[in-house]
C-alpha positions as CSV (number, residue, x, y, z in Angstrom):
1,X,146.7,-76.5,-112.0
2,X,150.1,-75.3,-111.9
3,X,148.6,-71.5,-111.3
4,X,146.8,-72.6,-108.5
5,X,149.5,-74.7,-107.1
6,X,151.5,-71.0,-107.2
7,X,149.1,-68.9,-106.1
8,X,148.7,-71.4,-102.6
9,X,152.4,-71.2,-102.2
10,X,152.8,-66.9,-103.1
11,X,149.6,-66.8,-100.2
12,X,151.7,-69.1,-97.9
13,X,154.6,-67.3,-98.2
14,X,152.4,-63.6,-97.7
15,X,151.3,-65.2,-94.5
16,X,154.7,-66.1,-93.2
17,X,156.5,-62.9,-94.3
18,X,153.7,-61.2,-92.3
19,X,153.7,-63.0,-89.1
20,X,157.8,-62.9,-89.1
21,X,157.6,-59.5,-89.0
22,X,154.7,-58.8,-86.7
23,X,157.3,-61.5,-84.4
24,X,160.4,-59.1,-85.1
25,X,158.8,-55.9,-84.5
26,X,157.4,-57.1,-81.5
27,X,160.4,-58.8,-79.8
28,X,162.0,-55.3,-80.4
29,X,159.7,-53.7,-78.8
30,X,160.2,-55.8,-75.8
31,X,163.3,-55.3,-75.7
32,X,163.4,-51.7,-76.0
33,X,160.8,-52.2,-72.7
34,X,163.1,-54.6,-70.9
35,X,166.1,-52.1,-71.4
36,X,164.6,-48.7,-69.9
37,X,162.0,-50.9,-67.4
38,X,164.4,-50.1,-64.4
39,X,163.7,-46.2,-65.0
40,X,159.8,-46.3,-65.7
41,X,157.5,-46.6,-63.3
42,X,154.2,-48.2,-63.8
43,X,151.1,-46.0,-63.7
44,X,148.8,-46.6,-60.7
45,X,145.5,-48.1,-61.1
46,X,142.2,-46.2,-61.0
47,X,140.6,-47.4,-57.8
48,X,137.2,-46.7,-59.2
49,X,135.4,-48.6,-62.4
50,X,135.4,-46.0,-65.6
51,X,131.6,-44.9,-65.7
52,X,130.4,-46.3,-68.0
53,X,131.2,-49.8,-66.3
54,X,129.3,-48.5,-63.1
55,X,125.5,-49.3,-62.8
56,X,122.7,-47.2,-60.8
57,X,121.5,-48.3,-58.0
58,X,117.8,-49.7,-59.0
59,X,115.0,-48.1,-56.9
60,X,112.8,-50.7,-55.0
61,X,110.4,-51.6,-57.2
62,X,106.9,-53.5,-56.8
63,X,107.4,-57.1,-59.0
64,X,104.9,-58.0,-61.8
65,X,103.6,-61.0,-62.0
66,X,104.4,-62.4,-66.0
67,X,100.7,-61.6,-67.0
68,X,101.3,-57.6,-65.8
69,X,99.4,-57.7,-63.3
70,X,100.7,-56.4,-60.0
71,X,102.0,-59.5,-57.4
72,X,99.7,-59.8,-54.3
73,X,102.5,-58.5,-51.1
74,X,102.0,-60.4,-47.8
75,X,101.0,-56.9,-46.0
């Protein structure tokens, strides 16, 4: 009992160290950010969709009725 009792506390302790520096590191980054952000300049955005985000246009095709069969137009 006393194993598992360390073993809980070891993995709580892992878990902390690791989000105290994943904290630290980024907090330093942020301030490395915040210190030069009055000499970089943001890079524009793309005023078009990447491609692969941009559909065809679909050709004007005949509907189907659920069966297959081709739906009856009103010409």
């Amino acid at each position: 009992m006393l194993g598992l009792l360390i073993l809980i506390s070891i993995a709580a302790v892992s878990f902390g160290a690791g989000y105290w520096t994943r904290e630290r590191i980024s907090r330093k980054r942020r301030a490395h950010y915040l210190k030069w952000e009055p000499y970089v300049r943001s890079s524009p955005r793309p005023t078009q969709p990447p491609a692969f985000l941009v559909h065809p246009t679909q050709t004007k095709q005949r509907p189907y009725a659920v069966d297959g069969a081709r739906v009856a137009s009103g010409r």
